[in-house]
C-alpha angles and dihedrals in degrees: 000000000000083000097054087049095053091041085056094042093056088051088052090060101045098052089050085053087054099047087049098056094033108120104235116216130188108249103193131044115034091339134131101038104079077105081087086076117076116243115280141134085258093058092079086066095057102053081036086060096039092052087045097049092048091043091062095038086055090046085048094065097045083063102033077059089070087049096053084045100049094049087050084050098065096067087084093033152019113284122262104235100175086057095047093056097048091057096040090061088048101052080046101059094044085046086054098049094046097049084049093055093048095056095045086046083056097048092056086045093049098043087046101048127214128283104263097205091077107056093090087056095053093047097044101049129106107253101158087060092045092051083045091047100054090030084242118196098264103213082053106040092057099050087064088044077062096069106022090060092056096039100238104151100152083061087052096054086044087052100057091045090056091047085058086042090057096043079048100060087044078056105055088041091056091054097050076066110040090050087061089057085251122148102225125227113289085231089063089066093037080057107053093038081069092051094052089047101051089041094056097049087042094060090030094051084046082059105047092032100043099036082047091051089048092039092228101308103201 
């Protein structure tokens, strides 16, 4: 008995130790293809960036939810001003953050180049039968084909970080509003919901299509 228990404790512990020393990686929003980046010790800022940046983007839009509820609310009663304000500086800030690690996230990837050894892989793959596989928006999809199959990764980080500039900008509108106790125009959120759409599928699709390309380089 006092071996087995020793014999599970051991396993125990190794497992621990493993877990400890296992590498963790963000999985779904413009993760997985920083092994685009040859190996260096400034490569860990970039997948630290990148994490970061997606970390915030995905906290934005907990809070850009209350905004979304608040303004349906209003339908059966007066808007709350005092609570719309609230979440939309919120989803500011997070916006903020993550548009400032992703472009750190860019400048080391910029200063450091891509690994050359895997263009050929990224021109080559077959990207129709991955969009069809995972039924892709098309429009989209394609738009990351785009880059991925030139292997410009450094304009598919850039263009994430213009899609957050521009629900940025929606942002900031909806709050000029909002500080002179108006109710802004229901497009505006039409709008930004959109942008929050086609944001998210853009930096999910860069993950699926680009970590599939590279088959979970780790």
């Amino acid at each position: 008995m006092k071996k087995k228990i020793i014999i599970v404790s051991i396993i125990v512990i190794m497992i621990m130790m493993s877990l400890s020393t296992t590498k963790i990686y963000g999985l779904l929003v413009m993760n997985d293809i920083t092994c685009s980046f040859p190996v260096s010790s400034e490569k860990a800022g970039i997948e630290t960036n990148v994490i970061q940046g997606s970390k915030h983007f995905l906290k934005a839009q907990t809070y850009v939810s209350s905004l979304f509820f608040e303004f349906e609310n209003s339908a059966l009663e007066k808007l709350n001003i005092s609570n719309s304000v609230d979440a939309l500086n919120k989803t500011i800030v997070e916006i903020e953050l993550a548009i400032s690690s992703y472009t750190e996230a860019t400048a080391i990837g910029e200063k450091v180049g891509l690994e050359e050894t895997k263009r050929d892989m990224f021109a080559s793959y077959d990207y129709d039968s991955l969009i069809k596989a995972y039924n892709l928006n098309n429009s989209i999809a394609e738009t990351v084909k785009g880059y991925l199959k030139a292997f410009d990764i450094i304009n598919l980080y850039q263009h994430n970080i213009e899609n957050l500039k521009q629900i940025l900008v929606t942002l900031k509108s909806i709050k000029t509003d909002l500080s002179e106790a108006k109710t802004p125009s229901i497009t505006r959120y039409w709008l930004l919901l959109q942008q929050f759409s086609e944001a998210n599928l853009f930096a999910n699709y860069a993950t699926i299509m680009g970590s599939t390309v590279l088959n979970n380089c780790r």
